[in-house]
N, C-alpha and C positions, 0 to 999 in steps of 0.2 A: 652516474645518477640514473634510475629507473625512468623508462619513458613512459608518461601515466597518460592516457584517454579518458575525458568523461562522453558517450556520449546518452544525449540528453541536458540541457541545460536549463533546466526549470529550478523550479522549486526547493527539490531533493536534491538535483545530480550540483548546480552553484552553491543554493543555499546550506545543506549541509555536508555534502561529499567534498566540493571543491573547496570549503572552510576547515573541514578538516585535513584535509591536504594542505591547505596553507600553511595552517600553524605548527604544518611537523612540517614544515620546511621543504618543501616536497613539489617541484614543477611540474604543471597541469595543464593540456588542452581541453577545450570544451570545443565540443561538435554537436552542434544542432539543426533543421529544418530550416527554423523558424527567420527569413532573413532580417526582420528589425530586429531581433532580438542580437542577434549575433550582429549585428551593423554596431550596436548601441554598447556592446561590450566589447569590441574591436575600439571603436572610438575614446570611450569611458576610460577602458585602460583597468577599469576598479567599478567593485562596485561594494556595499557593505550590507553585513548580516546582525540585525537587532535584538538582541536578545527581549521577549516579552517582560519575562518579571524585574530584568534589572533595568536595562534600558542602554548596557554596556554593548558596544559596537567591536567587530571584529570588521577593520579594510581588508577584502582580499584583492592581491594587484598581482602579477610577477606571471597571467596566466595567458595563455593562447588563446585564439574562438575564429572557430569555421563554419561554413554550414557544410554540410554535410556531402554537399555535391562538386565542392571546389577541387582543384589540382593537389593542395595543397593537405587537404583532410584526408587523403585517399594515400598522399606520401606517410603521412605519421603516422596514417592507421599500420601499415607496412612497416613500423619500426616500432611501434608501441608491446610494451613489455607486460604490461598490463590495463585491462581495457573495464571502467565500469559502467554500467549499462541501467542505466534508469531512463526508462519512455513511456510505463506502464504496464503493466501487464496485458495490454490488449494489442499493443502494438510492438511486441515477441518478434512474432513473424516478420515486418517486417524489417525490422534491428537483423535478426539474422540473414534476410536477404541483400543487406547493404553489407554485412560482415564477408560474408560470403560472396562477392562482386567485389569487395576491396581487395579480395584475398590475405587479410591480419589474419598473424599467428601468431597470437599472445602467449607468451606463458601463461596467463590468467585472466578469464571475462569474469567478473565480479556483477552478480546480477542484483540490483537494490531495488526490488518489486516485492508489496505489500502483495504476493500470491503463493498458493500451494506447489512445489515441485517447479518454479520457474525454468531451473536448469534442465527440468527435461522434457518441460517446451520450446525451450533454443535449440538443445540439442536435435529433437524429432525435426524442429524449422531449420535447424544447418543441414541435416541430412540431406533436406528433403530439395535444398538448391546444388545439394554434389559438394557442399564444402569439404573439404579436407583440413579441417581445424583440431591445432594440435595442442590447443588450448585445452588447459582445466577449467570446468565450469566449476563456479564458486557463489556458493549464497551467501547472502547476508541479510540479516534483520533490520530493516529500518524503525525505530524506537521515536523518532523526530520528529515533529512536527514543523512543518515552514510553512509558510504563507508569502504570498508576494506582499511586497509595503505598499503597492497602489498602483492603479491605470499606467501602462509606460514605465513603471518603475526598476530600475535593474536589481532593485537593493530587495532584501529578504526580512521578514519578519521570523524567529526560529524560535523554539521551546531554548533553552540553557541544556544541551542535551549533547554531550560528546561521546561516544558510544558509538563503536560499529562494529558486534557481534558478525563473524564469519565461520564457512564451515572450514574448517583446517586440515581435514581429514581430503580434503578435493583440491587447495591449496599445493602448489609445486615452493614449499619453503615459505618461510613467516613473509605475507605482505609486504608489509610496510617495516622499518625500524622506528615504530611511534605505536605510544600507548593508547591512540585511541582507536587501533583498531585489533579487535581484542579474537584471540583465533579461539574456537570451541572446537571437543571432539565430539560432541553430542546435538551437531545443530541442529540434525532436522527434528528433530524434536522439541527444540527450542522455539520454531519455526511454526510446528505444528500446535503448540502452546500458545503462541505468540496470535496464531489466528482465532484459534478458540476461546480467546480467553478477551485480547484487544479489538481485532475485527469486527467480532461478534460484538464486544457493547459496542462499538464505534455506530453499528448497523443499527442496535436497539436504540441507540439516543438521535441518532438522525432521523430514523422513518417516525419513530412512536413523536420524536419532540417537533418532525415537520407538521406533523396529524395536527400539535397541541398549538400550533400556532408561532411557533420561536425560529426564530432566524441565527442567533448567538446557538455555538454548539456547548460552551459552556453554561449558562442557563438551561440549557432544554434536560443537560446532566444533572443538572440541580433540581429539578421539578422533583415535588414528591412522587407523582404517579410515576415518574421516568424511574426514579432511586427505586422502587417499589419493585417494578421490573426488574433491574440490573441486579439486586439482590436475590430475586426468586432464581434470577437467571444462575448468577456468579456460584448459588450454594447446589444447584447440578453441575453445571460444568466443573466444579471443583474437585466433587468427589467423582466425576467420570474421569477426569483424568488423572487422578491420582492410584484410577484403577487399572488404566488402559496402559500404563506408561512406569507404575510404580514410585513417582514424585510424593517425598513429603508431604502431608496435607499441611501442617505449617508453612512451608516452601510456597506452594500452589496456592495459598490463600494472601498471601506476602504479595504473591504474582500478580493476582487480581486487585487488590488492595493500590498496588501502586498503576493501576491504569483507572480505576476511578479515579486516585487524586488526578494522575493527569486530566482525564477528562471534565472534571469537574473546574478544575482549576480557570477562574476568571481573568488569570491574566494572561492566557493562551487567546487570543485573538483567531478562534478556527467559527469557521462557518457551518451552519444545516445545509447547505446547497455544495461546500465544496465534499463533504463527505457522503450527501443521497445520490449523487449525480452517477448516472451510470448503472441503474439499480437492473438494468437484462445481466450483465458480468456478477454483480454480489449477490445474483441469485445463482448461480453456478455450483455444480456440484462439490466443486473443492474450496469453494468462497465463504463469506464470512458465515450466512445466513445456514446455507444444506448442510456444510462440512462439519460443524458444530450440532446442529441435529441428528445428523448419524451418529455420535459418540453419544448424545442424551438417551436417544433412541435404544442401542447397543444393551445400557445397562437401566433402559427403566426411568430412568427420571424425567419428571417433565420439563416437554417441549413447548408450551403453550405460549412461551412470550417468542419463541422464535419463528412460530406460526406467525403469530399476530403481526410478527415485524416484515417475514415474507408479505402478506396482505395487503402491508401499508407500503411497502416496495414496491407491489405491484401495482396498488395505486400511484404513487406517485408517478410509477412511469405514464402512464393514463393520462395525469394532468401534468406532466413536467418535461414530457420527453416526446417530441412531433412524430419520431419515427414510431411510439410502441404502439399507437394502436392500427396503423398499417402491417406491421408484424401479427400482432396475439388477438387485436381488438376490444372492446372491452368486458368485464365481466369472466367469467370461468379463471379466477384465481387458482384455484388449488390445482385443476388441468395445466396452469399455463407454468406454476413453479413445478409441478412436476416433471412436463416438459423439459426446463432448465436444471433444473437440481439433480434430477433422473433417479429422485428419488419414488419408486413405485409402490405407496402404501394407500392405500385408499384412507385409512382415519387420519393422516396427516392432508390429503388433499382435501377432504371433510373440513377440516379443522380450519385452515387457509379459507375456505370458502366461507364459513361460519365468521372468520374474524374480517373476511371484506364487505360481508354485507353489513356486518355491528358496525365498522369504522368508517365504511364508504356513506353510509346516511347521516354521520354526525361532522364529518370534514365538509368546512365550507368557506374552504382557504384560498378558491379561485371563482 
């Protein structure tokens, strides 16, 4: 039997990694930081995952849980066959300097971060501690939605979504022997689809629906002015990538098509605050917001609702985040996404500045 590692044990790596390892029958440690959390599912023994629209429960039990710094997480990281790795995309670096002090040599780190090229930000951050890991790096698309079920709570709130696209081509032989994790030889392009197309609304319905006063991220999806957007938006990106990439335009519209329903969909229980948070990272050059303007950009279509959403990114950080204006300060939008995005066009930093002063005098959320 494969010796499987989760580490990260939140949301993603229990609520949907560790549920799909359950049900293919398949034993699991979970190694985390966090010591309540890993106290409470040491103790628990179990904990369960909700589906929203049904209300159908999946117990998972039969699993391990460390933190991270014990005797014992440090032995099975050294026997683990396979290692996957959901912390975030921002805390990369240091996942590979705990890899790398472990000394694990997976056949496989499975990396489940909502970012561009994550595999070869481990790998530059394994280098860069002397690791000698002789592991393949492996991506995967996370498609799911989780939520925690409340304050303290071990248990998960999830979309009905079993799916875990990987790249097969970086893979040392099929994963897992279960259907739901499905190998692709064309990932990273699924990958890069998958930002351009999900990220990107996820971006436009959190900043544009925190601007309009909505807390539910399903509602603020529904707003006409939001839908108005995501449509201006969805009919550039559709035909740039269909151009960039050679994707059916029926295909690529099917693509988009199914991440409104998700997003829209009310009985997905997600938040405006769990998806704006963090808004210095999704302005990033390979993030939801820049990454997808450079393709609009490329061939011409407009960018103006990606603009507006940098703006209101940047505002948010402004009113929602203690550290950004000891960083950027307030004011000079277009300078400050440039800065982050490194994207150097002056009518898009124009454009950013134009859409914070319209949006910064009508928001008056705090």
């Amino acid at each position: 039997m494969q010796s499987t590692v989760i580490i990260g044990s939140g949301q993603t790596g229990r609520g949907f990694i560790g549920r799909l390892l359950f049900l293919s029958g398949l034993p699991f440690t979970l190694l985390d930081t966090d010591r309540e959390l890993v106290s409470g599912l040491q103790q628990k023994g179990r904990y369960s995952v909700i589906f929203f629209s049904t209300g159908q429960t999946v117990h998972v039990s039969g699993y391990q849980a460390f933190q991270t710094d014990c005797e014992q997480a440090v032995k099975i990281l050294e026997k683990a066959e396979n290692i996957f790795i959901s912390v975030g995309a921002e805390n990369l670096e240091a996942a590979a300097r705990y890899l790398a002090q472990s000394h694990a040599a997976p056949k496989n780190i499975i990396l489940c971060e909502n970012a561009a090229d994550p595999a070869g930000k481990l790998r530059k951050a394994l280098e860069s501690f002397g690791a000698d890991s002789r592991a393949n790096l492996v991506e995967a698309a996370i498609f799911c939605t989780t939520v925690n079920a409340g304050p303290g709570s071990l248990d998960i709130l999830s979309e009905d979504y079993s799916r875990l696209p990987y790249d097969s081509t970086c893979a040392q032989g099929a994963l897992f022997d279960s259907a739901f994790f499905e190998p692709s030889a064309d990932f990273s392009v699924l990958l890069k689809r998958k930002i351009y197309t999900y990220n990107a609304a996820s971006a436009i319905i959190a900043y544009n629906g925190w601007a309009l006063g909505y807390s539910s991220f399903a509602e603020a999806a529904g707003d006409p002015a939001v839908l108005g957007m995501l449509r201006d938006f969805y009919a550039g990106i559709n035909r740039a990538i269909t151009a960039e990439y050679g994707i059916e335009p029926k295909e690529q519209q099917e693509f988009a098509d199914m991440s409104l329903k998700k997003f829209t969909n009310p009985l997905i229980a997600d938040s405006i605050e769990r998806n704006a948070r963090q808004p210095r990272r999704k302005l990033g050059h390979d993030e939801r917001i820049a990454f997808p303007l450079k393709l609009l950009m490329k061939y011409g279509f407009d960018s103006k609702v990606l603009c507006r959403t940098a703006a209101l990114a940047v505002l948010y950080g402004e009113r929602c985040e203690p550290e950004w204006v000891t960083q950027f300060g307030r004011g000079n939008a277009g300078q400050t996404f440039s800065a982050l995005s490194k994207i150097c066009d002056q009518s898009v930093a124009e454009s950013v500045d134009a859409e914070y002063a319209i949006c910064g005098s009508k928001i008056n959320i705090l």
